[in-house]
C-alpha positions as a printed Julia matrix, in Angstrom:
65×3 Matrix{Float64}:
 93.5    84.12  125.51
 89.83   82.27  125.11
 87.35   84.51  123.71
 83.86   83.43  124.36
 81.9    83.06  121.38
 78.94   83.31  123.1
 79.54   86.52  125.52
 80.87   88.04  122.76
 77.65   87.61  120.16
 75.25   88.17  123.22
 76.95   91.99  123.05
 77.14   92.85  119.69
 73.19   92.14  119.61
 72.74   93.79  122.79
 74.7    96.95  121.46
 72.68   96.77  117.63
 69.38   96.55  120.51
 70.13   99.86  122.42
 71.49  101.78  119.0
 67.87  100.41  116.9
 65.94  101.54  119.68
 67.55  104.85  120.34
 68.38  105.84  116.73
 65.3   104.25  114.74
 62.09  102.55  117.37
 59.84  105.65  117.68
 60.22  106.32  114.18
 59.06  102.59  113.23
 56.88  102.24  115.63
 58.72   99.33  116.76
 60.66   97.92  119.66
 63.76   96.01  119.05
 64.84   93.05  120.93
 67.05   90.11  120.67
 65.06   86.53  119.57
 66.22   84.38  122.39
 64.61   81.27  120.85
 67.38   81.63  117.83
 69.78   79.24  119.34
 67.18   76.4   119.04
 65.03   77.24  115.63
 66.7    77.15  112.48
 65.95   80.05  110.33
 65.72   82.59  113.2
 67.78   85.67  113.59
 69.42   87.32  115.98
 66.76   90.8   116.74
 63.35   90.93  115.85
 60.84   94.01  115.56
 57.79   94.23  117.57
 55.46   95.55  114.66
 54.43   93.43  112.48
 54.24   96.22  109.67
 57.66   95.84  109.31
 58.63   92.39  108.83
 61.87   91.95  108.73
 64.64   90.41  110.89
 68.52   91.46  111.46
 71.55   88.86  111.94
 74.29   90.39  113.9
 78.25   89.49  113.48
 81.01   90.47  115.64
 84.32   90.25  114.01
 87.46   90.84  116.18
 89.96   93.27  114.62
């Protein structure tokens, strides 16, 4: 079986998104997303915040079990 390395990190970000933004964005002030540009910049992570109060970035890993 092939696992797409890919598809596979394109949904653990996309399921850290939708948890952040339920669980945490109203109370930050902040809408999470994923930084799409992080493929072709060095030094970028995987989700950025909207507010720049809270500067911070998160790197998402998906580890098979």
């Amino acid at each position: 079986m092939t696992i797409n390395s890919r598809a596979k990190g394109k949904k653990g970000e996309l399921e850290v998104v939708r948890l952040l933004n339920e669980n945490v964005g109203v109370e930050l002030a902040c809408v999470f997303s994923r930084e799409l540009s992080q493929t072709q910049e060095k030094g970028k992570a995987d989700i950025k915040c909207t507010n720049p109060a809270w500067d911070f970035e998160i790197e998402v890993k998906r580890y098979g079990s």
